[in-house]
Each structure stands twice: as structure tokens, then as C-alpha cells.
SETOR-459629 format. One record per residue (C-alpha): residue number from 1; residue in three letters; x, z, y. Coordinates in Angstrom, 2 decimals. Layout:
BEGIN
+-----+-----+---------+---------+---------+
!   k !   r !      xx !      zz !      yy !
+-----+-----+---------+---------+---------+
! NUM ! ALA !       X !       Z !       Y !
...
+-----+-----+---------+---------+---------+
This chain:
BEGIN
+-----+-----+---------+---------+---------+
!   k !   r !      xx !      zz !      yy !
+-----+-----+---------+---------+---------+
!   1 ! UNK !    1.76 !  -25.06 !   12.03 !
!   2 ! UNK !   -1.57 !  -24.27 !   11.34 !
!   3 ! UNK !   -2.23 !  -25.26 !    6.99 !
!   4 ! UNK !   -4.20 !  -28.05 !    6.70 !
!   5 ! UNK !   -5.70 !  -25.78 !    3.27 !
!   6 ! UNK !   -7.29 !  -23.19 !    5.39 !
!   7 ! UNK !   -9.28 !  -25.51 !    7.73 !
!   8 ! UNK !  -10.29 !  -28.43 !    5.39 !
!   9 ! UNK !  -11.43 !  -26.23 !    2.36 !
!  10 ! UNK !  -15.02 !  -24.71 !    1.97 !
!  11 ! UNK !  -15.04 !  -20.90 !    0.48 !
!  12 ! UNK !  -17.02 !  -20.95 !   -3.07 !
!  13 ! UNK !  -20.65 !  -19.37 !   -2.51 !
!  14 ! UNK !  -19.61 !  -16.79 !   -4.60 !
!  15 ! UNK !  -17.07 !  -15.64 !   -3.02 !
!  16 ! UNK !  -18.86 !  -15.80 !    0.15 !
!  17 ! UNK !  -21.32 !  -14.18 !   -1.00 !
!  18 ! UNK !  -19.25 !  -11.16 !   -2.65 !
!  19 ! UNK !  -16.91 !  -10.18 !    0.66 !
!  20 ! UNK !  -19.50 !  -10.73 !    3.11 !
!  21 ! UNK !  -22.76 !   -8.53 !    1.64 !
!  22 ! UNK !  -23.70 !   -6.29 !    3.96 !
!  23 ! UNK !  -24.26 !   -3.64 !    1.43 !
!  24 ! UNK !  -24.21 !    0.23 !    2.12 !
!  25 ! UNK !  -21.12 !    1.18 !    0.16 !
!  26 ! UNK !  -19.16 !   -1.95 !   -0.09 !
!  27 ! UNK !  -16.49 !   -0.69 !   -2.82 !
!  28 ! UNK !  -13.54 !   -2.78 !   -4.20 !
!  29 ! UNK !  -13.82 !   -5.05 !   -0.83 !
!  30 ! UNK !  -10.23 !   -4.72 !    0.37 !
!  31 ! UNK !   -9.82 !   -8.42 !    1.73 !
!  32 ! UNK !  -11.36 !   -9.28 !    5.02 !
!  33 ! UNK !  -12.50 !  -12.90 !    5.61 !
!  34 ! UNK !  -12.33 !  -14.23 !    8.65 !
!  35 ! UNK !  -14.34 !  -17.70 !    9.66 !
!  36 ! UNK !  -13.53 !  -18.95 !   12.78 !
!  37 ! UNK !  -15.26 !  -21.58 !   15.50 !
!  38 ! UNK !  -12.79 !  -22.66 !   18.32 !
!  39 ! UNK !  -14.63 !  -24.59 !   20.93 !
!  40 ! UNK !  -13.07 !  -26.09 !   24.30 !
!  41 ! UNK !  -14.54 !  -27.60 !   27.30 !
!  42 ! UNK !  -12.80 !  -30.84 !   27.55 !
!  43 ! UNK !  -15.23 !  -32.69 !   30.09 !
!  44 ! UNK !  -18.82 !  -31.83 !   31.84 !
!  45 ! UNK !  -20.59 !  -32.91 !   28.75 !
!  46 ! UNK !  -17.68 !  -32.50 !   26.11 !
!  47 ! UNK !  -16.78 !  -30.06 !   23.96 !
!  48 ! UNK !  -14.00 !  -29.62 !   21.09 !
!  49 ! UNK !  -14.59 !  -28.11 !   17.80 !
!  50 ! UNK !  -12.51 !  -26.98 !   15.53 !
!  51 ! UNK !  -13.42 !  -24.22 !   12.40 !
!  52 ! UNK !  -12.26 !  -22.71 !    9.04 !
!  53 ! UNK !  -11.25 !  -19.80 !    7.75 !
!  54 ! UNK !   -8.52 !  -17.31 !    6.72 !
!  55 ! UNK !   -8.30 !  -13.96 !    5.15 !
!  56 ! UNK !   -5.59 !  -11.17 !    5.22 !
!  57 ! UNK !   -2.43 !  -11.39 !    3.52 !
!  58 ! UNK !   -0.05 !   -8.83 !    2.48 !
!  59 ! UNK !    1.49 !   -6.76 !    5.14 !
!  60 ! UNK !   -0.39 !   -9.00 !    7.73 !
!  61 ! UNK !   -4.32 !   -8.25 !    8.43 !
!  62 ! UNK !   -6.59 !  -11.21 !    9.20 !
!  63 ! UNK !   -6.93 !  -10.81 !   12.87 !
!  64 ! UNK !   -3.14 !  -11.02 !   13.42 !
!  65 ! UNK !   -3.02 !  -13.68 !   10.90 !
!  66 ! UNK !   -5.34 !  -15.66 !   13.26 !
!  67 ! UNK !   -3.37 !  -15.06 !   16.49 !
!  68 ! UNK !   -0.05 !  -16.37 !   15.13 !
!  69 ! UNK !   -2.35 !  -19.94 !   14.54 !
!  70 ! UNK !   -3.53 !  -20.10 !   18.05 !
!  71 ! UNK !   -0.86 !  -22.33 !   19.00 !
!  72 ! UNK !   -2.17 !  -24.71 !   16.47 !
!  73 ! UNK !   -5.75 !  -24.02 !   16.79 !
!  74 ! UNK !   -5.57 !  -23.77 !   21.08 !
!  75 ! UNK !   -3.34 !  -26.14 !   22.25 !
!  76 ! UNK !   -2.72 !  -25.73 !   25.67 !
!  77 ! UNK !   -3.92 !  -22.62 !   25.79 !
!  78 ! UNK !   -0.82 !  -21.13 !   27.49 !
!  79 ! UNK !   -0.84 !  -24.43 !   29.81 !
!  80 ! UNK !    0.44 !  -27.60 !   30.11 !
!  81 ! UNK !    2.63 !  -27.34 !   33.15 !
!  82 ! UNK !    0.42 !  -25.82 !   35.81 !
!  83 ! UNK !   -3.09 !  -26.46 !   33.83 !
!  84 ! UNK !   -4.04 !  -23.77 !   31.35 !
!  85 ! UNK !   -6.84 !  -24.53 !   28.84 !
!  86 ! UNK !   -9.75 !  -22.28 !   28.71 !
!  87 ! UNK !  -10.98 !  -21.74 !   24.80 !
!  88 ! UNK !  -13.97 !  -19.87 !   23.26 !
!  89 ! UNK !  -13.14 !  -18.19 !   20.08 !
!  90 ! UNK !  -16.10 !  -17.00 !   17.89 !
!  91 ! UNK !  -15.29 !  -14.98 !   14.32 !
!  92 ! UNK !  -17.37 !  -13.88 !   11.81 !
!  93 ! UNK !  -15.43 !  -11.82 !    9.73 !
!  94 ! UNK !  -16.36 !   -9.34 !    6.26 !
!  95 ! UNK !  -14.88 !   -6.21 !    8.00 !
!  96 ! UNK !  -14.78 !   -4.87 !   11.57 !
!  97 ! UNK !  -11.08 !   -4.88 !   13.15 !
!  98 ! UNK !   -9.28 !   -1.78 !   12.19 !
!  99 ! UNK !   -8.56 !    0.51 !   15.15 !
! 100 ! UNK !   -4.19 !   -1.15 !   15.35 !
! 101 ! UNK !   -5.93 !   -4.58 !   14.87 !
! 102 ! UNK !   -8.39 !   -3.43 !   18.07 !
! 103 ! UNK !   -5.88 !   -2.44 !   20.03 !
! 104 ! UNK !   -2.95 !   -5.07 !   19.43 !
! 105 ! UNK !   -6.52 !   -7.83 !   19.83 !
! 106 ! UNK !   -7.49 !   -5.81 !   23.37 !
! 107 ! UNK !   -4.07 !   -5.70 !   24.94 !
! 108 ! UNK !   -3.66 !   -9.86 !   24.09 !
! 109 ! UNK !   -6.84 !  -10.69 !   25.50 !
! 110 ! UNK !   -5.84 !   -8.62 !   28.57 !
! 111 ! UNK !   -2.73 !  -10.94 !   29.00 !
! 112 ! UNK !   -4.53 !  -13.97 !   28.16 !
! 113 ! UNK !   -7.87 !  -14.40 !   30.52 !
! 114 ! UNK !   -8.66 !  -18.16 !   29.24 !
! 115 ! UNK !   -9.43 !  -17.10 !   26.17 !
! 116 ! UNK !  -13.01 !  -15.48 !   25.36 !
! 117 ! UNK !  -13.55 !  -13.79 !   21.94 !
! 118 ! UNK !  -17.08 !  -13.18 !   20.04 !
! 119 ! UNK !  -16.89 !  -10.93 !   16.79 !
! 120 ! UNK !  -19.83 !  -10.84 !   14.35 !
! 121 ! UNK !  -19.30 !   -8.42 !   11.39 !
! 122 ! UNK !  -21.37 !   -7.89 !    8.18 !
! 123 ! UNK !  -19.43 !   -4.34 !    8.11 !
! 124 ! UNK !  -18.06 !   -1.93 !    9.79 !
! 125 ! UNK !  -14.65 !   -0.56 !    8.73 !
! 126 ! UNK !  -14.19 !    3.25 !    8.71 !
! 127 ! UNK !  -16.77 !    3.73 !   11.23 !
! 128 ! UNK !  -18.46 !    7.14 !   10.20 !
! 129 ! UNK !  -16.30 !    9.52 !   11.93 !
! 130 ! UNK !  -17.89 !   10.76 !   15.39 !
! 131 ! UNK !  -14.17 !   11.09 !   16.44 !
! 132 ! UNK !  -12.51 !    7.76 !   14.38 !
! 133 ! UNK !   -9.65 !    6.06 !   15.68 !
! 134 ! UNK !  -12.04 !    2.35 !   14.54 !
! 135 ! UNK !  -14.77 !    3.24 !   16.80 !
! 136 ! UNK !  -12.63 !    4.03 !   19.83 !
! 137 ! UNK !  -10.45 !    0.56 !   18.97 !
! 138 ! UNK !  -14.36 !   -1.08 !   18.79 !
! 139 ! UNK !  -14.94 !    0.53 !   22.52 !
! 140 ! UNK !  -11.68 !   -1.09 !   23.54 !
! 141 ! UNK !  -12.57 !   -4.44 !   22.58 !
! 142 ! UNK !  -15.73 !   -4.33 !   24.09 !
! 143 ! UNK !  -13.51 !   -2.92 !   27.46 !
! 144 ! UNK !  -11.70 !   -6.17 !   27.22 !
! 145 ! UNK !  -14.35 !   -8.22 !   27.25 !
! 146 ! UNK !  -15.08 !   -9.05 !   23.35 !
! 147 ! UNK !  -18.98 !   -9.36 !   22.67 !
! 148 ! UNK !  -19.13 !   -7.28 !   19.09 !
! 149 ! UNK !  -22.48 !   -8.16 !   16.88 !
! 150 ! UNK !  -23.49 !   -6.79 !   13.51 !
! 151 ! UNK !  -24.22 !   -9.99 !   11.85 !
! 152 ! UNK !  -28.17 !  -10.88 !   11.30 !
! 153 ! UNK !  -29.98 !  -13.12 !    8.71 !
! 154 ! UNK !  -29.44 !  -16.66 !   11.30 !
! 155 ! UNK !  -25.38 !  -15.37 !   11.14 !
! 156 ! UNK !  -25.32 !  -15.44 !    7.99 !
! 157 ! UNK !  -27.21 !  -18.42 !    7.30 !
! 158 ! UNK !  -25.16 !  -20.21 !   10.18 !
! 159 ! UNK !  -22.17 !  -19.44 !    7.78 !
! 160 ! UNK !  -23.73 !  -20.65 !    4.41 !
! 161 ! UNK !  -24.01 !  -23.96 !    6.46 !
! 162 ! UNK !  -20.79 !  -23.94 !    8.06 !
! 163 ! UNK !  -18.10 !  -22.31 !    5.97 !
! 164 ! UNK !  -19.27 !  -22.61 !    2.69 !
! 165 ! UNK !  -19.37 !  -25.06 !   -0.15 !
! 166 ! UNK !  -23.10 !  -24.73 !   -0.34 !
! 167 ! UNK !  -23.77 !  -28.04 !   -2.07 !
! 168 ! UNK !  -27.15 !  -28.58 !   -0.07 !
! 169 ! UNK !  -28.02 !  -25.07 !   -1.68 !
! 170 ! UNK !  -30.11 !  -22.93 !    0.29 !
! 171 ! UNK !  -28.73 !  -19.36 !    1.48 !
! 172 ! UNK !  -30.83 !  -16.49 !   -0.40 !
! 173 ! UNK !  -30.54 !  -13.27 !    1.04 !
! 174 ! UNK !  -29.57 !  -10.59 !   -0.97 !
! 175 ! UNK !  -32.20 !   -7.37 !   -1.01 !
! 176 ! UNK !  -31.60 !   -4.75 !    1.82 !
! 177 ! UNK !  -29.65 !   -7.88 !    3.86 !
! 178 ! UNK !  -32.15 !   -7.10 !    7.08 !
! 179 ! UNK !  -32.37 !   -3.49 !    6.73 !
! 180 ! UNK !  -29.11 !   -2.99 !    6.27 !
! 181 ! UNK !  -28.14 !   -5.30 !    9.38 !
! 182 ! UNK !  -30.41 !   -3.21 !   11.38 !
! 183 ! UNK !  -29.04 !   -0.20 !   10.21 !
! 184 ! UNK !  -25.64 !   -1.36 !   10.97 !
! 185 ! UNK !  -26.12 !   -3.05 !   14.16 !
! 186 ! UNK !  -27.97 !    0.32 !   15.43 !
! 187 ! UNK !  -24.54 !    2.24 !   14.56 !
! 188 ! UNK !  -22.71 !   -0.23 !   16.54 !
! 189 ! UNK !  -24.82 !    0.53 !   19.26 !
! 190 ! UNK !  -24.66 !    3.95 !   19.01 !
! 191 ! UNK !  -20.09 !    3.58 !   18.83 !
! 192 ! UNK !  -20.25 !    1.10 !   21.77 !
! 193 ! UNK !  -23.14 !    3.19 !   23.85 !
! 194 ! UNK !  -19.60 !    5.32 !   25.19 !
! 195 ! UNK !  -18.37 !    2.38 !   27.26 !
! 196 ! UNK !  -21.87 !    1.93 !   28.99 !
! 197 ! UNK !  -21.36 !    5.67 !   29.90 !
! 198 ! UNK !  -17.61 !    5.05 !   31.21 !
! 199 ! UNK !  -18.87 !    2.27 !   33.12 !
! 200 ! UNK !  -21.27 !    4.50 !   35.18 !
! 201 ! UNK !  -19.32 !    7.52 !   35.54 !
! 202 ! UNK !  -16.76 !    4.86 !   37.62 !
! 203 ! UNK !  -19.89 !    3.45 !   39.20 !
! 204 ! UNK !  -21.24 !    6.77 !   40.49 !
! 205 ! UNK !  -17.30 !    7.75 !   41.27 !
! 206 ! UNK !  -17.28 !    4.34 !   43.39 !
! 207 ! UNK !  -20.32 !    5.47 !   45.20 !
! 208 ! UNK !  -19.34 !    8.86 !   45.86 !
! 209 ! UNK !  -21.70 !   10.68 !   43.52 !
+-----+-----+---------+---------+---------+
């Protein structure tokens, strides 16, 4: 079952503030942090809410790590008799998926259509190769229907709010926190531009062009 630890405790400032600056050359960062907001439509006017936060352990990455609590965290998800559940998952997590992460991510949301995923990232993991395995597992999460965001200056404040143990603190942005979110969100664009390509090439092939 899902640890009451993870969900009930806030992450210090500092260490929020450490693993998810979106500096250029983030060295020595070899955790990822994951928070998470699981939301369900329970009536017209009613939603359920549920957050917290995880980050990788040994021999298991924080993305996987997430999907072995969605029993916990989604109850119903995989139905109650005939009825399935239908959650909205949003993550903000330190690091980008990895490209197995992407793929092992893709092919579960495939299987499992009542389930919507949003990533926000501060970073993105291993991303400079034109030819990296991370930006073709990025393309295939965006193929299965994940919405990818660099995180901006409201994500991040959203997060101080949210995840951390602010104290009534404000969030202070670090220098180069916009430019370096631009920066980053333009490379996105650039790695996920591919799959807007794909998608016409079967548009024109549908067409007969």
C-alpha cells in the first residue's frame, strides 16, 4: 500500500530547491523527484485530490516507482465490476523520463485509456544528442497522449505552495530560472517538433498526397 510518509510529508525548501533548479549543467543531481497531483471526477461538480511525492530508489527509477502506487493512489482505476474510473495524473518531476522509463510509461498508457498523464520537467535528461534514445522516448510519450512542459516560473511557484514545507515563505527564483526555462522549453519543442511532422506525413498519406 501506498506509505502514508510519502504523501503526508512536505520536502524541506532546500532540498526542493537543490534537485529542481533548472540550471544549465545540473551536476551531482542523480535523484529525480517526482511530485504528483491525482485528481478524479467523482460527480458534475466534484472532484478528488490526492498529492505528494516520491523520488527514485535503487534499482527502481521514480516513474516506475509511481506506477506500482497507482493501485493505492487510483482506486478503481482498473474498474469496479463493469465501471472503470477515469483519473488525471499531473507530475512535476526534477528530470525528464529516461528513454526505458518513456517507453515502459507509453506502452501502459496505451493499455490503460482512463488514465491521462501531464509531465512538467525543470530538466531534461540526456537530451543533447540529435539522434538520443531520450528524445525519441519524449516523442513516444507525446504519441501516447502525455502533454510534456518545461516547467515555468507559475510551475514552480505552484510547487513551493504545494509540495513544500514553505512555512508561509515566499518562493525566490534563483538567477537564470526564466531564461533558462525558455531555453529549455524551446529544446523541447524543437525534440517533440518530429511527431507534428509524423502526424502530417499520415495526414497527407490519408489524403492521397
Amino acid at each position: 500500500s501506498f506509505s502514508k510518509y510519502d504523501k503526508t510529508v512536505l520536502l524541506p525548501r532546500k532540498r526542493f530547491i537543490y534537485h529542481y533548479n533548472n540550471m544549465r549543467w545540473a551536476r551531482g543531481r542523480h535523484e529525480t523527484y517526482l511530485c504528483f497531483v491525482v485528481k478524479r471526477r467523482i460527480g458534475p461538480d466534484t472532484l478528488s485530490f490526492d498529492f505528494g511525492h516520491l523520488r527514485n530508489r535503487t534499482g527502481c527509477h521514480v516513474e516506475l516507482l509511481f506506477l506500482r502506487y497507482l493501485g493505492a493512489l487510483c482506486p478503481g482505476l482498473w474498474g469496479y465490476g463493469e465501471t472503470k474510473l477515469t483519473y488525471s495524473i499531473t507530475w512535476f518531476c526534477s528530470w525528464s523520463p529516461c528513454a526505458d522509463c518513456s517507453s515502459k510509461l507509453a506502452q501502459f498508457l496505451r493499455q490503460t485509456p482512463n488514465l491521462r498523464l501531464r509531465i512538467f520537467v525543470s530538466r531534461l535528461y540526456f537530451c543533447d544528442r540529435e539522434d538520443g534514445l531520450e528524445r525519441e522516448g519524449l516523442r513516444m510519450l507525446k504519441r501516447a497522449g502525455v502533454h510534456i512542459t518545461v516547467m515555468s516560473y507559475k510551475d514552480f511557484f505552484y510547487c513551493w505552495q504545494t509540495f513544500v514545507a514553505c512555512n508561509q515563505s515566499r518562493f525566490k527564483p534563483w538567477a537564470e530560472l526564466h531564461r533558462n526555462s525558455v531555453r529549455l522549453a524551446r529544446k523541447l519543442n524543437r525534440i517533440l517538433q518530429p511527431c507534428e511532422t509524423e502526424d502530417l506525413r499520415d495526414a497527407f498519406k490519408l489524403l492521397g498526397l
